[in-house]
N, C-alpha and C positions, 0 to 999 in steps of 0.2 A: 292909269286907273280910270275906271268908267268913272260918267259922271252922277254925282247923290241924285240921289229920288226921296222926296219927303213923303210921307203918305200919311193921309188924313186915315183915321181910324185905324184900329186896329183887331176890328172883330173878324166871324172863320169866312168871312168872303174876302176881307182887306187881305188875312194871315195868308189867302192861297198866292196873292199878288206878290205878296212878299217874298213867298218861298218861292215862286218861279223866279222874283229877279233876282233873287239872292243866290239860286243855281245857276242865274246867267253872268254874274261876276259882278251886279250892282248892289254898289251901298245902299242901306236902307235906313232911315231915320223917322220910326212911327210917332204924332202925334197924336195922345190921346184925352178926354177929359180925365179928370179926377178922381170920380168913382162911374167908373165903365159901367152897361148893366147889361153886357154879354150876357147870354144864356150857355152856349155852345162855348162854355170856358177852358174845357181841355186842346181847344183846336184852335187858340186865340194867341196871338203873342199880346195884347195889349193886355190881358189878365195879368201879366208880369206887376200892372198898378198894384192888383190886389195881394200879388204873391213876392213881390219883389224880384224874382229870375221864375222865366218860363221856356220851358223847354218841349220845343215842338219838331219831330222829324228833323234833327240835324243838326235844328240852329236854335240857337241861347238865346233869348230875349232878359234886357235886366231894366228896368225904371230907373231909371239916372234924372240928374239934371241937367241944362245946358250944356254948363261948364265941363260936362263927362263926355262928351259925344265923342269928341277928337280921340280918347283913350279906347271908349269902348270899339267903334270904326275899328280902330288901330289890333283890335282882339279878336277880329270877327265877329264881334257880338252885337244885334239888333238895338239899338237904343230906345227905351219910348219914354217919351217925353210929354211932361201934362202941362208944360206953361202955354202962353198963349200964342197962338199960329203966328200970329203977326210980329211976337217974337223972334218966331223959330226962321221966318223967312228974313226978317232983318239981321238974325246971328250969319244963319246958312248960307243964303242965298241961295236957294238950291235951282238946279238947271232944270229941275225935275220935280212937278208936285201931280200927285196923286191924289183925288178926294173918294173916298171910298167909306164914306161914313154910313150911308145906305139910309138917309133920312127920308128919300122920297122927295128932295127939296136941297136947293144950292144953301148953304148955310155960311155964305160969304167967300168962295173960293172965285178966284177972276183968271181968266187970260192973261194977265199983265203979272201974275204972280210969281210966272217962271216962265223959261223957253219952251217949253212944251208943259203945258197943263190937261189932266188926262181927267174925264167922271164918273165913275162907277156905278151904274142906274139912273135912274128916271130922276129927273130935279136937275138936268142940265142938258143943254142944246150946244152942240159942235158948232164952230163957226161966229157962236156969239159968246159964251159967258166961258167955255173950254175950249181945247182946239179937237179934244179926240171924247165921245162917249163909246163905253164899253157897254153894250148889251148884259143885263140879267137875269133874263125871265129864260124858265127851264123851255126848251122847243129848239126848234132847228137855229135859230139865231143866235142863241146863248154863246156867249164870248166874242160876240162880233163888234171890230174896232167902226164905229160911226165918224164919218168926218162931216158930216154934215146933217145937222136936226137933233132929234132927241135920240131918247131908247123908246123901246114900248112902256106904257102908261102904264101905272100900279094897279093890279086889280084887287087889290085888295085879300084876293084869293090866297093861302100859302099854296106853295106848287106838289105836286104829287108825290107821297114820298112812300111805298109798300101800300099804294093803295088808298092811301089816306090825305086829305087836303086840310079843310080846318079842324078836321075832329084831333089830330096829331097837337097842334097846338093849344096852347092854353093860359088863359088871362086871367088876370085880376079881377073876381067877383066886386070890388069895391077898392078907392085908395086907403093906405096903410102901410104898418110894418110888416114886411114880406118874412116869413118863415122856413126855410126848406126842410124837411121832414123824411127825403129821401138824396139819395143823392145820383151825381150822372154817374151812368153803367146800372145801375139797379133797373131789374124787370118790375113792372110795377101792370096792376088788372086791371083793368076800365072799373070806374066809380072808387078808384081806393084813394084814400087820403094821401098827397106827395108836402102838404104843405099850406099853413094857412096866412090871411091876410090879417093883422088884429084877431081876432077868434075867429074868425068865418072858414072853416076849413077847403083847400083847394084841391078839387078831385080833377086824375085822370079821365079822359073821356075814352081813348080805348086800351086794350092791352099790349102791351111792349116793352120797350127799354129807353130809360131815359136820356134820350141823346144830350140834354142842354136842361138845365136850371137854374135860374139867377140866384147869384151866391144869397146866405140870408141874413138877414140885419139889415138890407135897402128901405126906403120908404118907396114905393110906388104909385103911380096915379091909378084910378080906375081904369080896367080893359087891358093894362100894363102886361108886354108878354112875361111869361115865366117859366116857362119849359114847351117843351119839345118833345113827345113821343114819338118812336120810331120802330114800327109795325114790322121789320122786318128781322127786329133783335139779334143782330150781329154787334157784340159788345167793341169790336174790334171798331167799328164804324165812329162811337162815341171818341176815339183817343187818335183819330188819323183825320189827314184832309179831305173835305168834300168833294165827288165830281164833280160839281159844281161851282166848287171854289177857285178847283184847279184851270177850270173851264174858263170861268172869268179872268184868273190869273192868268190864262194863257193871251188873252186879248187884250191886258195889261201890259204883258212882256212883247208881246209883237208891235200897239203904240207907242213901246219906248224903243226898240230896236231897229223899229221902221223909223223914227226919227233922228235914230243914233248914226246909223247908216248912210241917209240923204244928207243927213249935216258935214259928215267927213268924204261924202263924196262932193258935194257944194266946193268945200277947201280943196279937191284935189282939181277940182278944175278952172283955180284961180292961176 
Protein backbone atom coordinates (compact mmCIF):
# COMPACT_ATOMS: atom_id res chain seq x y z
CA UNK A 1 0.00 0.00 0.00
CA UNK A 2 1.27 3.49 -0.79
CA UNK A 3 2.11 5.47 2.00
CA UNK A 4 -1.03 8.11 3.75
CA UNK A 5 -0.93 11.75 2.89
CA UNK A 6 -2.75 13.91 5.32
CA UNK A 7 -3.82 17.15 3.78
CA UNK A 8 -4.46 20.31 5.27
CA UNK A 9 -7.57 21.76 3.90
CA UNK A 10 -10.07 20.74 1.92
CA UNK A 11 -11.27 23.32 -0.42
CA UNK A 12 -11.51 23.08 -4.83
CA UNK A 13 -7.47 23.72 -4.97
CA UNK A 14 -6.72 21.05 -1.95
CA UNK A 15 -9.92 18.74 -3.69
CA UNK A 16 -7.72 18.68 -7.17
CA UNK A 17 -4.70 17.41 -4.99
CA UNK A 18 -6.82 14.90 -3.72
CA UNK A 19 -8.31 13.51 -6.70
CA UNK A 20 -4.92 13.35 -8.39
CA UNK A 21 -3.50 11.28 -5.58
CA UNK A 22 -6.38 9.31 -5.02
CA UNK A 23 -6.08 8.36 -8.98
CA UNK A 24 -2.41 7.56 -8.20
CA UNK A 25 -3.31 4.72 -5.49
CA UNK A 26 -2.68 7.23 -2.27
CA UNK A 27 -4.63 7.29 0.76
CA UNK A 28 -5.99 10.50 1.59
CA UNK A 29 -7.01 11.64 5.10
CA UNK A 30 -8.29 15.62 4.79
CA UNK A 31 -8.11 17.78 7.74
CA UNK A 32 -10.56 20.30 8.10
CA UNK A 33 -11.96 23.23 10.49
CA UNK A 34 -15.35 22.99 11.70
CA UNK A 35 -17.39 25.22 9.82
CA UNK A 36 -15.25 25.41 6.40
CA UNK A 37 -16.26 28.76 4.46
CA UNK A 38 -15.58 27.35 0.94
CA UNK A 39 -17.42 29.26 -1.63
CA UNK A 40 -16.67 26.69 -4.68
CA UNK A 41 -18.74 24.06 -2.41
CA UNK A 42 -19.68 21.65 -5.16
CA UNK A 43 -16.05 20.92 -6.07
CA UNK A 44 -14.84 20.52 -2.44
CA UNK A 45 -14.62 17.34 -0.62
CA UNK A 46 -14.21 19.06 2.86
CA UNK A 47 -18.03 20.54 2.24
CA UNK A 48 -18.74 16.77 3.42
CA UNK A 49 -18.40 18.96 7.20
CA UNK A 50 -21.35 20.74 6.05
CA UNK A 51 -23.13 17.79 4.05
CA UNK A 52 -21.97 14.87 5.83
CA UNK A 53 -20.79 12.58 2.48
CA UNK A 54 -19.67 14.62 -0.59
CA UNK A 55 -19.46 13.20 -3.70
CA UNK A 56 -17.00 14.62 -6.17
CA UNK A 57 -15.77 12.89 -9.68
CA UNK A 58 -15.43 9.38 -8.53
CA UNK A 59 -14.72 9.65 -4.99
CA UNK A 60 -16.95 9.77 -1.77
CA UNK A 61 -15.87 12.06 0.91
CA UNK A 62 -17.75 11.38 4.50
CA UNK A 63 -16.94 13.65 8.00
CA UNK A 64 -16.11 11.00 10.31
CA UNK A 65 -14.12 10.95 13.50
CA UNK A 66 -10.72 9.82 14.33
CA UNK A 67 -11.72 6.64 15.49
CA UNK A 68 -13.48 6.01 11.70
CA UNK A 69 -10.56 6.57 9.47
CA UNK A 70 -9.14 2.89 9.64
CA UNK A 71 -12.80 1.78 8.27
CA UNK A 72 -13.48 4.47 6.07
CA UNK A 73 -9.50 3.92 4.24
CA UNK A 74 -10.60 0.44 4.31
CA UNK A 75 -13.89 1.59 1.85
CA UNK A 76 -12.12 3.85 -0.34
CA UNK A 77 -13.68 6.51 0.99
CA UNK A 78 -11.91 10.13 1.76
CA UNK A 79 -12.08 10.83 5.47
CA UNK A 80 -12.24 14.53 6.67
CA UNK A 81 -11.63 15.07 9.88
CA UNK A 82 -12.22 18.58 12.04
CA UNK A 83 -10.20 17.58 15.26
CA UNK A 84 -7.08 19.16 15.71
CA UNK A 85 -3.85 18.68 13.26
CA UNK A 86 -1.78 17.83 16.06
CA UNK A 87 -4.14 15.28 16.85
CA UNK A 88 -4.32 13.72 13.69
CA UNK A 89 -0.50 13.67 13.30
CA UNK A 90 0.05 12.08 16.71
CA UNK A 91 -3.06 9.28 15.73
CA UNK A 92 -1.48 8.87 12.01
CA UNK A 93 1.69 9.54 11.90
CA UNK A 94 1.51 10.13 8.45
CA UNK A 95 4.68 9.92 6.10
CA UNK A 96 2.97 12.45 4.06
CA UNK A 97 1.42 15.97 5.13
CA UNK A 98 0.15 18.23 2.65
CA UNK A 99 -0.98 21.92 3.72
CA UNK A 100 -3.11 23.22 1.18
CA UNK A 101 -5.20 25.49 3.25
CA UNK A 102 -4.47 28.48 0.85
CA UNK A 103 -4.21 31.13 3.87
CA UNK A 104 -1.46 33.17 2.09
CA UNK A 105 0.50 32.32 5.47
CA UNK A 106 2.11 28.96 7.17
CA UNK A 107 -0.64 28.43 10.00
CA UNK A 108 1.71 26.09 11.87
CA UNK A 109 2.60 23.14 9.46
CA UNK A 110 6.64 22.21 10.05
CA UNK A 111 9.24 20.09 8.39
CA UNK A 112 9.49 17.87 11.25
CA UNK A 113 5.85 16.87 10.75
CA UNK A 114 6.25 14.12 8.30
CA UNK A 115 8.91 12.64 5.90
CA UNK A 116 8.09 14.66 3.28
CA UNK A 117 6.01 17.88 4.04
CA UNK A 118 4.61 19.46 0.73
CA UNK A 119 2.93 23.85 0.74
CA UNK A 120 0.31 24.73 -1.45
CA UNK A 121 1.08 28.66 -2.23
CA UNK A 122 2.65 31.62 -0.88
CA UNK A 123 3.11 31.48 3.15
CA UNK A 124 5.80 28.83 2.91
CA UNK A 125 9.71 28.51 1.81
CA UNK A 126 11.28 25.08 0.60
CA UNK A 127 14.26 24.13 2.45
CA UNK A 128 13.01 25.80 5.64
CA UNK A 129 9.58 25.57 7.07
CA UNK A 130 8.42 22.57 4.00
CA UNK A 131 10.57 20.63 1.94
CA UNK A 132 8.51 21.08 -1.37
CA UNK A 133 6.35 24.49 -2.41
CA UNK A 134 3.79 23.87 -5.02
CA UNK A 135 3.38 27.12 -7.32
CA UNK A 136 -0.34 28.84 -7.55
CA UNK A 137 -0.52 31.67 -9.43
CA UNK A 138 -2.35 31.09 -12.92
CA UNK A 139 0.83 31.77 -15.78
CA UNK A 140 3.54 29.49 -17.01
CA UNK A 141 4.65 28.25 -13.51
CA UNK A 142 1.28 27.29 -12.16
CA UNK A 143 1.87 23.65 -10.63
CA UNK A 144 5.55 23.87 -10.40
CA UNK A 145 7.14 21.61 -7.45
CA UNK A 146 9.84 24.47 -5.69
CA UNK A 147 12.63 22.94 -3.71
CA UNK A 148 13.91 25.58 -2.70
CA UNK A 149 12.42 29.37 -1.77
CA UNK A 150 8.95 30.34 -1.85
CA UNK A 151 6.05 30.56 -4.50
CA UNK A 152 5.28 33.86 -6.15
CA UNK A 153 3.85 36.49 -3.57
CA UNK A 154 0.01 37.07 -3.40
CA UNK A 155 -1.19 39.77 -5.36
CA UNK A 156 -3.84 40.16 -4.22
CA UNK A 157 -5.37 40.21 -7.67
CA UNK A 158 -8.14 37.07 -8.34
CA UNK A 159 -6.56 35.57 -11.50
CA UNK A 160 -8.37 35.90 -14.90
CA UNK A 161 -11.26 33.95 -15.41
CA UNK A 162 -13.72 34.77 -19.00
CA UNK A 163 -12.16 37.98 -18.85
CA UNK A 164 -12.77 39.11 -15.69
CA UNK A 165 -10.32 39.61 -12.52
CA UNK A 166 -11.87 41.28 -9.25
CA UNK A 167 -15.04 42.27 -10.80
CA UNK A 168 -16.04 38.09 -10.80
CA UNK A 169 -15.45 38.13 -7.15
CA UNK A 170 -17.31 39.43 -4.40
CA UNK A 171 -17.13 40.52 -0.61
CA UNK A 172 -18.85 41.35 2.34
CA UNK A 173 -20.03 45.01 2.21
CA UNK A 174 -19.78 44.84 6.20
CA UNK A 175 -19.36 41.93 9.03
CA UNK A 176 -22.58 39.96 9.77
CA UNK A 177 -25.03 37.18 9.20
CA UNK A 178 -24.34 36.07 5.63
CA UNK A 179 -27.61 35.18 3.59
CA UNK A 180 -27.55 33.34 0.12
CA UNK A 181 -30.46 34.34 -1.87
CA UNK A 182 -29.38 32.46 -5.06
CA UNK A 183 -27.59 29.69 -5.46
CA UNK A 184 -24.26 27.92 -7.30
CA UNK A 185 -25.26 27.02 -11.10
CA UNK A 186 -27.86 30.06 -11.08
CA UNK A 187 -27.08 32.80 -13.94
CA UNK A 188 -27.45 35.78 -12.07
CA UNK A 189 -27.02 39.94 -14.08
CA UNK A 190 -24.59 42.43 -12.96
CA UNK A 191 -26.23 44.58 -9.90
CA UNK A 192 -28.93 41.76 -9.06
CA UNK A 193 -29.31 40.81 -5.69
CA UNK A 194 -27.49 37.08 -4.81
CA UNK A 195 -27.61 37.83 -1.06
CA UNK A 196 -27.41 39.87 1.94
CA UNK A 197 -25.25 40.63 4.94
CA UNK A 198 -27.71 41.52 8.02
CA UNK A 199 -30.11 43.72 5.60
CA UNK A 200 -27.48 45.20 3.42
CA UNK A 201 -28.15 43.42 0.28
CA UNK A 202 -25.01 41.88 -1.79
CA UNK A 203 -25.08 42.61 -5.62
CA UNK A 204 -23.35 40.81 -8.54
CA UNK A 205 -20.95 42.91 -10.14
CA UNK A 206 -21.11 41.28 -13.66
CA UNK A 207 -23.27 38.87 -15.47
CA UNK A 208 -22.77 35.11 -15.40
CA UNK A 209 -23.16 32.01 -13.35
CA UNK A 210 -22.48 31.38 -10.01
CA UNK A 211 -19.51 29.26 -9.78
CA UNK A 212 -19.20 29.40 -5.63
CA UNK A 213 -21.36 30.97 -2.80
CA UNK A 214 -20.76 30.60 0.84
CA UNK A 215 -23.36 28.36 2.28
CA UNK A 216 -25.86 30.78 4.36
CA UNK A 217 -26.31 31.10 7.96
CA UNK A 218 -22.13 31.86 8.51
CA UNK A 219 -21.20 34.96 10.40
CA UNK A 220 -18.64 36.81 8.24
CA UNK A 221 -15.96 39.49 8.85
CA UNK A 222 -16.15 42.55 6.64
CA UNK A 223 -14.55 42.24 2.90
CA UNK A 224 -15.27 38.36 3.57
CA UNK A 225 -15.24 36.42 0.16
CA UNK A 226 -18.84 35.18 -0.84
CA UNK A 227 -19.20 34.02 -4.33
CA UNK A 228 -17.69 33.81 -7.33
CA UNK A 229 -18.96 34.87 -10.77
CA UNK A 230 -17.97 33.09 -13.80
CA UNK A 231 -18.35 35.16 -17.23
CA UNK A 232 -18.09 32.33 -19.15
CA UNK A 233 -21.38 30.45 -18.01
CA UNK A 234 -20.68 26.94 -18.62
CA UNK A 235 -22.88 25.48 -15.72
CA UNK A 236 -20.89 22.21 -16.21
CA UNK A 237 -17.81 24.29 -14.92
CA UNK A 238 -19.71 24.92 -11.36
CA UNK A 239 -19.95 20.90 -10.48
CA UNK A 240 -16.43 19.65 -12.01
CA UNK A 241 -12.53 20.27 -11.12
CA UNK A 242 -10.78 23.26 -11.92
CA UNK A 243 -7.80 23.55 -14.56
CA UNK A 244 -6.35 24.88 -12.10
CA UNK A 245 -6.90 22.85 -9.33
CA UNK A 246 -5.92 20.01 -11.42
CA UNK A 247 -2.85 21.87 -12.32
CA UNK A 248 -1.85 22.27 -8.87
CA UNK A 249 -2.91 18.86 -8.12
CA UNK A 250 -0.61 17.66 -10.53
CA UNK A 251 2.52 19.32 -8.74
CA UNK A 252 1.24 17.78 -5.72
CA UNK A 253 1.25 14.29 -7.04
CA UNK A 254 4.71 14.70 -8.78
CA UNK A 255 6.22 16.05 -5.06
CA UNK A 256 4.91 13.02 -3.62
CA UNK A 257 5.83 10.49 -6.30
CA UNK A 258 9.18 12.07 -6.96
CA UNK A 259 9.76 11.43 -3.17
CA UNK A 260 8.03 8.02 -3.36
CA UNK A 261 10.40 6.95 -5.92
CA UNK A 262 13.92 8.33 -4.62
CA UNK A 263 13.03 6.70 -1.10
CA UNK A 264 12.54 3.00 -2.70
CA UNK A 265 15.27 3.67 -4.92
CA UNK A 266 17.68 4.80 -1.67
CA UNK A 267 16.48 1.01 -0.01
CA UNK A 268 17.48 -0.70 -3.25
CA UNK A 269 20.87 0.38 -3.14
CA UNK A 270 21.44 -0.55 0.42
Amino acid sequence: MKPLVLMRGGGDIASGAVYRLKRAGYPVVINEIAIPTMIRREVCYGNAVHRGEMILERYVARHVSIEEIPEMLANDVIPVVTSPYEDLLATLHPPIVVDAILSKKNLGTNKSDAELVVGVGPGFTAGYDVDVVIETMRGHWLGRCIYDGPAQPNTGIPGDVGGFTHERVIHAPKAGLFTAKRHIGDSVQANEVIGYVDDEPVRAKITGILRGILKSGLIVSDHFKLADVDARCEESHCYSISDKSLAVGGGVLEAVTAWDYERNQDGNDL
